[in-house]
N, C-alpha and C positions, 0 to 999 in steps of 0.2 A: 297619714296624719302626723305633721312633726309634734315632738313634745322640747324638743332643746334649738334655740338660739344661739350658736358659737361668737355670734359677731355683735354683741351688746356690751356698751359704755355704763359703768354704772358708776359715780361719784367721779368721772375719771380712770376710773380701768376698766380695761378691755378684760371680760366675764363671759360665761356662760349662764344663759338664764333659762328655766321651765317654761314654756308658752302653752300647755296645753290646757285647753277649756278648765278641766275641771280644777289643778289646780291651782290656776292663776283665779279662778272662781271663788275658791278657800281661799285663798292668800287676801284677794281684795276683802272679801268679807271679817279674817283675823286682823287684819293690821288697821281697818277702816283709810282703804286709797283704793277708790274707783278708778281711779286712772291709771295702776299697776299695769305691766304690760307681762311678766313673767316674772318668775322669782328665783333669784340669783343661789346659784351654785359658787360651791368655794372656788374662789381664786390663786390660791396660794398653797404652796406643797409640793409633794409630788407625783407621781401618777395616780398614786392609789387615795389619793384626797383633791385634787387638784379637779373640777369638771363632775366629779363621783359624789357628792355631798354637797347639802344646805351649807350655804353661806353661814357660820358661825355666829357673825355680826349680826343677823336677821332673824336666827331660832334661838340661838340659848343652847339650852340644855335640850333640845330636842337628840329623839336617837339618831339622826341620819347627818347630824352635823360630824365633821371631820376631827373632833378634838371629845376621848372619853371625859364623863360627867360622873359623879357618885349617883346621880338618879336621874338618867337615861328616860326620857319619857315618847310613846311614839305620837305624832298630833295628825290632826287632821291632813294637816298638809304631805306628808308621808304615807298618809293614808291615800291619797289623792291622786299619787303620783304613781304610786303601785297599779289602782284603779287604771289609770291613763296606760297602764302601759301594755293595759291587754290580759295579761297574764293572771290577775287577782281580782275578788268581787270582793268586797270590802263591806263591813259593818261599822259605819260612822258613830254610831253608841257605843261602840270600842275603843272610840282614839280619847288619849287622855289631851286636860285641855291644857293648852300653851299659853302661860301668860308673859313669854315674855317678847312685848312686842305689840301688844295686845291693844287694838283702838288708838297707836300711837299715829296713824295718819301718815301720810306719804313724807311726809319730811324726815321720817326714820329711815327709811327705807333709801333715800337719797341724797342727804344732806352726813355732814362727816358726826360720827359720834362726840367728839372732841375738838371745840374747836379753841382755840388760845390759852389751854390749860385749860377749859371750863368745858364741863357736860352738858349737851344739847339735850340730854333725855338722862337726867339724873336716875330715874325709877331705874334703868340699866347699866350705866356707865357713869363709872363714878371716876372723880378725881381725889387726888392725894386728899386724905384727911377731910374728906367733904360729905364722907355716908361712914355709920351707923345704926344697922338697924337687920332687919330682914333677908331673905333671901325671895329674889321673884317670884316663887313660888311658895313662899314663906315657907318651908321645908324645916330653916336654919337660921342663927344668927349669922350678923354677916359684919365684914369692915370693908374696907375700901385699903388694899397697901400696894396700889397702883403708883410706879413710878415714871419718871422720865427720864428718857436720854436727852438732856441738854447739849452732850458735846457733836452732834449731827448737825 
């Protein structure tokens, strides 16, 4: 049974994504996109993040994302993928819940986070001076001191 896809396009780069039933099952069901086909692995890094961990952009502060968080949570989807791999029976009343990402529909998932200096999905990705408030998990306050390279 495969669980990884090496040769998936996603926005335009060439990725690694999860295929396996259950959790591309989880995935369509947290993000709300029935038409998910697998759910992408980091891209970027180097060996030991690159292919080995959640796409960043897609979990947040999930634990298995490539980039430490102050509060590290494991979600269903981690959970799922443990499951798939054979080796673990899993207790889904165990996994904490991930909101970030949460019923935003397949256009998160495929469409660019930022697109002309403006956020496609403000509740996560913020532009200069345009968020004040929470943190996606409401954990914390939050600001937005996201900058640009303009000279690119």
């Amino acid at each position: 049974m495969c669980i990884r896809d090496s040769s998936a396009t996603v926005r335009g780069v060439q990725t690694s994504i999860v295929i396996h039933e259950k959790v591309v099952t989880r995935a369509r069901a947290h993000f709300g996109c029935s038409s998910l086909e697998g759910v992408e692995l980091e891209n970027e890094g180097e060996q030991g993040s690159r292919g080995a961990h959640w796409e960043r952009r897609i979990v947040g502060e999930e634990l298995m994302a490539a980039m430490a968080t102050h509060f590290p949570m494991v979600s269903e989807l981690t959970f799922a993928l443990l499951e798939a791999s054979g080796w673990y029976q899993v207790d889904y009343s165990k996994a904490e819940p991930l909101f970030w990402g949460r019923s935003a529909g397949c256009s998160f998932l495929t469409d660019p986070c930022i697109f002309s200096n403006k956020s496609n999905f403000p509740e996560v990705f913020c532009t200069p001076n345009d968020f004040s408030g929470c943190t996606t998990d409401g954990n914390m306050k939050a600001r937005c001191s996201l900058t640009f390279d303009t000279s690119k």
